[in-house]
C-alpha positions in Angstrom: 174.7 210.5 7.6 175.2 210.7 11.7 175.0 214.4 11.6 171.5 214.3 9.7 170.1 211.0 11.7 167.4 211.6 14.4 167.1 209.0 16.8 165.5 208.9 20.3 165.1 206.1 22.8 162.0 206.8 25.2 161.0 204.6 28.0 157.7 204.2 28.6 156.6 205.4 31.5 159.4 207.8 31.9 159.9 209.8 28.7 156.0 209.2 27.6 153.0 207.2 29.1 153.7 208.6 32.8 151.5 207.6 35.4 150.8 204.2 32.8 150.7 201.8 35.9 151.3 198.9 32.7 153.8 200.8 30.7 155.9 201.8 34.1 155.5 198.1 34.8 156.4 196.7 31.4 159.3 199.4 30.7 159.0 199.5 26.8 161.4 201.3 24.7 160.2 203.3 22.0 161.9 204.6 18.8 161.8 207.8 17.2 164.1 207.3 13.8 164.4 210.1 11.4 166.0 212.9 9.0 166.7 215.7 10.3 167.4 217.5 7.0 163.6 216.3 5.8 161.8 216.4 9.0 161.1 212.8 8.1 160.3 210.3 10.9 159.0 206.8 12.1 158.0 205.6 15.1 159.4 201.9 16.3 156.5 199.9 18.0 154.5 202.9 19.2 152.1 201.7 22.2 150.6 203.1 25.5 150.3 207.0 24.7 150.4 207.7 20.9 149.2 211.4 21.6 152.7 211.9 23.9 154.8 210.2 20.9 153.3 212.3 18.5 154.0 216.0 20.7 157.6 214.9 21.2 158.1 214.5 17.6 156.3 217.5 17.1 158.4 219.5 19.7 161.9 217.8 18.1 160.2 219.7 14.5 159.5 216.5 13.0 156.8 215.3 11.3 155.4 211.1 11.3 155.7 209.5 7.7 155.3 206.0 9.3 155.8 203.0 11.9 157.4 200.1 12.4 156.6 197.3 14.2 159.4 194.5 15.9 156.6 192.0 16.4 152.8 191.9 17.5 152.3 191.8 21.3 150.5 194.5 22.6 153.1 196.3 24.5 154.5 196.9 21.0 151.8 197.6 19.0 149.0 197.9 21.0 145.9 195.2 21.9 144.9 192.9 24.8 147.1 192.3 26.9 146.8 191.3 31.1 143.2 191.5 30.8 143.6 195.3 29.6 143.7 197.4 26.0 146.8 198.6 25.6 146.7 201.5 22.9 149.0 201.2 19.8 149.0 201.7 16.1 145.0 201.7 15.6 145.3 204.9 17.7 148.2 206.1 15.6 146.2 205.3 12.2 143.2 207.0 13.9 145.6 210.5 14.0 147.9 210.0 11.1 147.6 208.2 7.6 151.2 206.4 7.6 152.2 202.9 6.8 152.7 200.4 9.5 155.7 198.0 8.4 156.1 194.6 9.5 157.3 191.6 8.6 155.4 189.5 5.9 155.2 186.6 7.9 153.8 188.9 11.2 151.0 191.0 8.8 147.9 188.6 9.9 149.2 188.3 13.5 149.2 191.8 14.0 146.6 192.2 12.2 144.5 189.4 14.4 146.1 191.4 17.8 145.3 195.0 16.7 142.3 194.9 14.7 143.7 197.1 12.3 143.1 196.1 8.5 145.8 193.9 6.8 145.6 197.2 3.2 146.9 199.6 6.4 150.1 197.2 7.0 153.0 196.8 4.2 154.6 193.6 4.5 158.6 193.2 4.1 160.9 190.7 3.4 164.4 190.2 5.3 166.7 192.5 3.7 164.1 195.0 2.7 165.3 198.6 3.7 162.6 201.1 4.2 163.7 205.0 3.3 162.9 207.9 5.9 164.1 210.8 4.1 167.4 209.4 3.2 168.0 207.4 6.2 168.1 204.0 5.3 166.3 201.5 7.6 167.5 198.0 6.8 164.8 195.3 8.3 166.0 191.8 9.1 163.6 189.1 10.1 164.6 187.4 13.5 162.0 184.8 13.8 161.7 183.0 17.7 160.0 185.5 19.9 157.4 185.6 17.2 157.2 184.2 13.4 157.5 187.3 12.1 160.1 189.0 15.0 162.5 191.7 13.4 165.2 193.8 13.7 166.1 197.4 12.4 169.7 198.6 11.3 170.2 202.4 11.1 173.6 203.8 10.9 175.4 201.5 13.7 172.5 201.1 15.2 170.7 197.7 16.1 166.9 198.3 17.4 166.4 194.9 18.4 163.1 194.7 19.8 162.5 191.5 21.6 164.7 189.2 20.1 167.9 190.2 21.9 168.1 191.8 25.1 171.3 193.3 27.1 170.8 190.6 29.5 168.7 187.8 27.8 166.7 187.4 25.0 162.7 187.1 24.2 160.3 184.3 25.7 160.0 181.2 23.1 156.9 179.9 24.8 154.5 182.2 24.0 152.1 181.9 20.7 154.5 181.8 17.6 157.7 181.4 19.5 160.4 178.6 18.3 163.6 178.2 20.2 165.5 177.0 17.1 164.6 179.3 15.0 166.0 182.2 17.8 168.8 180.2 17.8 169.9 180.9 14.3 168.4 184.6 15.0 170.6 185.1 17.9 174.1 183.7 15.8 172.8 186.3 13.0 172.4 189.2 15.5 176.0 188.5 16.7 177.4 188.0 13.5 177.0 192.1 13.0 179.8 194.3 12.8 181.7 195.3 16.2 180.6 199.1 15.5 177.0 198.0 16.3 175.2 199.2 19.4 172.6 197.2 20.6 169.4 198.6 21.7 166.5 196.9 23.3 162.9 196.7 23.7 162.8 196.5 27.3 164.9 198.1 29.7 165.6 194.3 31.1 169.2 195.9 32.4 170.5 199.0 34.4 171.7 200.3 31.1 169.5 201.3 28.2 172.0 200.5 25.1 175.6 198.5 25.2 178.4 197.9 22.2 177.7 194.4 21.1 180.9 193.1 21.1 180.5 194.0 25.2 177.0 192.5 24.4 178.4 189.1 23.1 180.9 188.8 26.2 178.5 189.4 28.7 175.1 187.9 27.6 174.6 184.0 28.6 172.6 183.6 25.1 176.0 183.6 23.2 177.8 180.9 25.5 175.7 177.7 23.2 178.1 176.9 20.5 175.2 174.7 18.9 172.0 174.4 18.9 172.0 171.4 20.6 173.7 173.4 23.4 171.3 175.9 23.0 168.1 173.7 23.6 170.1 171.6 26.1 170.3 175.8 28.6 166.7 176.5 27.4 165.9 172.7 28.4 163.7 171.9 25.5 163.7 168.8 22.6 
């Protein structure tokens, strides 16, 4: 299965969306997920410059069968944001016909965020795995940064959007967010097999992917042993 996965990390404003003053700012990571053996591929929170996403796919000889989203803010997925439009799936639907996959519980956020119409988005339980040729996708709802926050397996592989960082984890006190709920997120994320690498939605660190086990060690979020703890660090009730 490793020797037919494609999978790319770009940063945005350094591997697409260069000269973007916001994405150079807000140093997104992007995810190109696919079979190399179909051509097959998805697109993980595509937002800035869907045209470059689209030629680097096309240059790697693979062809868009659909997105998936971590969560609704605009640097993910595309909408208002800092007073600006940030561009993101509506653009994608606009050039290809693909499902956008999100979490049930995230469908009329991003919806609300995007403008895009709730029949273009396929909602998705935890647990759900979503096929890209025959590379399996398993999605698992990480509720905290958002309602509907979640996280993609593939092959050892943890895209974790904004729920976990290398350093850190997502804002709980933005629209949606719930420290508790990350809380139980966070203990799920580092129950995963040692094999898993973890990789982010934000370059937040000097390095763009780490082991998790090194992840665990290293990250303050895993020092709480409860949440009681946990709220007690944040400073919350």
């Amino acid at each position: 299965m490793t020797e037919r996965l494609y999978f790319r990390q770009l940063l945005s404003g350094r591997d697409f969306a260069v000269g973007d003053p916001v994405g150079t700012q807000m140093v997104n990571f992007v995810y190109l997920v696919g079979d190399r053996e179909t051509g097959e591929a998805v697109v993980i929170d595509p937002a800035y410059r869907v045209n470059d996403l689209l030629d680097l796919l096309a240059a790697d000889g693979m062809r868009l069968t659909g997105a998936l989203a971590t969560h609704y803010h605009a640097d993910h997925v595309g909408g208002s944001a800092f007073g600006l439009e940030i561009e993101g799936i509506r653009a994608l639907l606009a050039r290809e016909n693909v499902p956008i996959h999100v979490n049930r519980a995230e469908v009329e956020w991003v919806r609300q965020s995007t403008g895009v119409s709730a029949t273009e988005l396929v909602g998705h339980d935890d647990s759900d795995v979503v096929m890209v040729g025959q590379i399996p996708i398993t999605l698992l709802h990480t509720p905290g940064h958002t309602p509907g926050s979640q996280c993609f397996l593939v092959d050892d592989r943890l895209v974790a959007g904004d729920t976990l960082f290398l350093e850190g984890c997502g804002r709980m006190d933005l629209p949606g967010g719930d420290a508790g709920l990350m809380y139980d997120s966070l203990r799920r994320l580092s129950a995963l097999p040692d094999a898993t690498t973890v990789f982010p939605g934000h370059q937040y660190s000097p390095k763009s992917s780490e082991d998790l086990p090194v992840v665990r060690r290293m990250n303050d979020v895993f020092r709480p042993s409860s949440a009681q703890q946990w709220k007690a660090m944040l400073g919350v009730d």
